[in-house]
C-alpha positions in Angstrom: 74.5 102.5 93.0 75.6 99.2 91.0 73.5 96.6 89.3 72.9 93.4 90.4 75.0 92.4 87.7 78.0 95.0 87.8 77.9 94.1 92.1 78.1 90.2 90.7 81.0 91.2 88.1 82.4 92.9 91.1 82.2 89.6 93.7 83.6 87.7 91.2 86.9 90.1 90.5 87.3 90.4 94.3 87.3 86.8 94.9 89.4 86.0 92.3 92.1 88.5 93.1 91.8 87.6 97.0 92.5 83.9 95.4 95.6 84.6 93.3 96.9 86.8 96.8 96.0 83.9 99.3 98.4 81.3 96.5 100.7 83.9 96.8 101.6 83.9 100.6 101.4 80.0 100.8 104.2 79.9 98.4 106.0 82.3 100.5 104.9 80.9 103.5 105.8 77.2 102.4 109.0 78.4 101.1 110.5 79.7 104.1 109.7 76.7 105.7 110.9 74.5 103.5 113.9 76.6 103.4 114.2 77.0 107.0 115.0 80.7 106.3 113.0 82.9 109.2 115.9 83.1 111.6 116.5 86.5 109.8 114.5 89.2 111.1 113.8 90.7 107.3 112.5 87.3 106.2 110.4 87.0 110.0 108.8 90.6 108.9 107.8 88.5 105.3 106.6 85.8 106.8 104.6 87.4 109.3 103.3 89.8 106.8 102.5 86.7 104.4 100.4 84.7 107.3 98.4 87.9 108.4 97.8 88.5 104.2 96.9 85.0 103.5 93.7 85.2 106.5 93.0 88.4 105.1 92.4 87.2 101.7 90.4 84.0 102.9 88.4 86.1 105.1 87.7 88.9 102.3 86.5 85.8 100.3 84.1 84.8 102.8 82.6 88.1 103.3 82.3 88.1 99.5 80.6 85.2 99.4 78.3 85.3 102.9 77.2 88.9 101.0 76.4 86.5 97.9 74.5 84.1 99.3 72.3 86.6 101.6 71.5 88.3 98.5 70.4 85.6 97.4 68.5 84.8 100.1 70.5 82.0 102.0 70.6 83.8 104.8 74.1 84.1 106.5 73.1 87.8 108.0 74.6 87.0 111.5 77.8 85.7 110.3 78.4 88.9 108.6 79.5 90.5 111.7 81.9 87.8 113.0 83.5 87.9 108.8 84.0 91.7 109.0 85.3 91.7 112.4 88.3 89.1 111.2 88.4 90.7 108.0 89.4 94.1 109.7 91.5 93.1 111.7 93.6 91.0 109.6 94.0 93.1 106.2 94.5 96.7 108.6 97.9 94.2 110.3 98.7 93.4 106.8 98.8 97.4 106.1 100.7 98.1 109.4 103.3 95.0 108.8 104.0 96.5 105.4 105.0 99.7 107.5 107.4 98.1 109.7 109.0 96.3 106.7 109.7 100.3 105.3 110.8 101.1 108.6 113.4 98.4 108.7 114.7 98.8 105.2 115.4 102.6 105.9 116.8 102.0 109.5 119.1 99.6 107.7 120.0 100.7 104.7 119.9 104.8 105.2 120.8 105.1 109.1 123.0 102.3 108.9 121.7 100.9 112.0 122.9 97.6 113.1 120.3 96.6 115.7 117.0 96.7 113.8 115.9 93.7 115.9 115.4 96.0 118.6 112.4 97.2 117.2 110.7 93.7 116.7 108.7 93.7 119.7 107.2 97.1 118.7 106.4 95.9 115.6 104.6 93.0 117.0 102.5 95.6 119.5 102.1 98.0 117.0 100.6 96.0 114.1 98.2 93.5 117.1 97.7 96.6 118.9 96.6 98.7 116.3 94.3 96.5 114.5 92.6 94.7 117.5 91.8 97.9 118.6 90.0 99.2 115.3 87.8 95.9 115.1 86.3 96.5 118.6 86.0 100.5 118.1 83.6 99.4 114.7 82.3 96.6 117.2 81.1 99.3 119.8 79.7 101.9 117.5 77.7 99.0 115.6 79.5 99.2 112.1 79.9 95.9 111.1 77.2 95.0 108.9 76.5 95.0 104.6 77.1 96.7 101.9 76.5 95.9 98.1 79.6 93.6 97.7 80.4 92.3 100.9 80.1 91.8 104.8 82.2 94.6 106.5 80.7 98.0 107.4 77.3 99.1 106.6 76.2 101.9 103.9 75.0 104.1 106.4 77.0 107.5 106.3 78.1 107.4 110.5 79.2 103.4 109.3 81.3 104.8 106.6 83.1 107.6 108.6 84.1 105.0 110.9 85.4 102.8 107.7 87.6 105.5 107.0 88.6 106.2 110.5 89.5 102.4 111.1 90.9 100.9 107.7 91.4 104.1 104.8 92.9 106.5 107.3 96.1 104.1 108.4 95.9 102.6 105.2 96.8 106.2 103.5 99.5 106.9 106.5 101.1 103.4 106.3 101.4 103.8 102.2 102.5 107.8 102.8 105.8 106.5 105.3 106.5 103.6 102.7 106.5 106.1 99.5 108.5 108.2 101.6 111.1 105.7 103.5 111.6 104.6 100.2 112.5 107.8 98.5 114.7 108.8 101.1 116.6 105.2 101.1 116.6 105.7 96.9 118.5 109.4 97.6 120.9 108.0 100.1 122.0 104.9 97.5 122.3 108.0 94.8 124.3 110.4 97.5 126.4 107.6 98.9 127.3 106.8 94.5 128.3 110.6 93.6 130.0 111.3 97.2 132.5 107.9 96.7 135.2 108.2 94.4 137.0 105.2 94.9 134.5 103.6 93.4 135.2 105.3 90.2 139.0 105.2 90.5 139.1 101.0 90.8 137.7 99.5 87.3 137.2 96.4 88.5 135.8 97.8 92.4 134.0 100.0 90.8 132.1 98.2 88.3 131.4 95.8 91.4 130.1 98.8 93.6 128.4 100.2 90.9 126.5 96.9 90.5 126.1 96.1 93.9 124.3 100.0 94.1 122.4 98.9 90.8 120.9 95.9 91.9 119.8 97.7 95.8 118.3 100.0 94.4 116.1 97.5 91.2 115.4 95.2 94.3 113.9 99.0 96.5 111.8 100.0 93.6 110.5 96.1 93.5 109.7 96.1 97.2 108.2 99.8 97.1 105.6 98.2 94.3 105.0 95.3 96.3 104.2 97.1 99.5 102.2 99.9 98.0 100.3 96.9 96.7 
């Protein structure tokens, strides 16, 4: 069990990194409009994955704070339900959109497939679906309530099953399929370099292939670390 200080130390990391992550998706978020970019599905997954990220971060800084403030005795305790509710449901979409931005990327760059938009809509149902759906099921079975840093799910042990079962469990899935998609995508862009020999035989092709191969698979590894994140 933490101190009152190392639980402060602990608010204050939490709130500061939710900060820097909320700055984060406004930039991308602003840029895109600005830009007038999100008629590309890709830069729609982005976007949508930046706006359900940015009300995750705000909301995991209320909860901090709420918790904060209640400890200190401001009261606060009935908003903590309403904060976790939100807070679940928007940083388990964030989770799930990450997914369907793997998905994509490996229908698209390993299957070749040249309809991804098809699977928009799914996304869409998946990721609302999915996460509405895990706030109510800790709604019903009473879940919501504190801990020592925050206002999510309470330290009781049937509370903390449920915390796995609603957020940890498709978090570990959703971060499995992206390692994975990405692996597989990384093997294709190395199968696709040994099995082409024209790119070898033209200098000047090749060097551009070979480049073009180079840079896809720098930009993979950079999304792989981003999602995972």
């Amino acid at each position: 069990e933490l101190t009152d200080e190392q639980t402060f130390v602990v608010q204050v990391l939490t709130c500061v990194s939710a900060t820097l992550s909320l700055l984060g998706c406004l930039f991308i978020i602003i840029s895109y409009i600005a830009l007038k970019q999100v008629s590309a599905m890709h830069l729609r997954l982005i976007l949508n994955l930046a706006i359900v990220d940015a009300f995750g971060s705000a909301f995991l800084m209320l909860s901090v704070i709420f918790r904060f403030l209640e400890m200190e005795g401001n009261g606060f305790e009935d908003l903590c339900t309403e904060v976790g509710f939100l807070m679940q449901f928007f940083l388990l979409a964030s989770v799930l959109w990450t997914g369907c931005i793997a998905h994509t990327l490996l229908r698209t760059l390993r299957h070749n497939d040249p309809d991804v938009e098809r699977y928009e809509w799914r996304y869409h149902f998946i990721c609302w679906t999915v996460s509405i759906a895990s706030c109510f099921t800790l709604l019903f079975t009473e879940s919501y309530g504190e801990d020592d840093i925050w206002c999510w799910v309470g330290e009781e042990r049937p509370k903390q099953l449920m915390r796995f079962l609603c957020m940890y469990l498709p978090l570990i899935l959703v971060w499995s399929f992206n390692i994975v998609s990405f692996i597989r995508i990384l093997r294709r862009l190395e199968d696709d370099h040994t099995n082409d020999p024209d790119s070898e035989d033209d200098l000047a092709g090749g060097n551009v292939e070979r480049g073009s191969r180079s840079n896809i698979k720098k930009s993979m590894k950079f999304f792989m670390v981003i999602l995972v994140i």
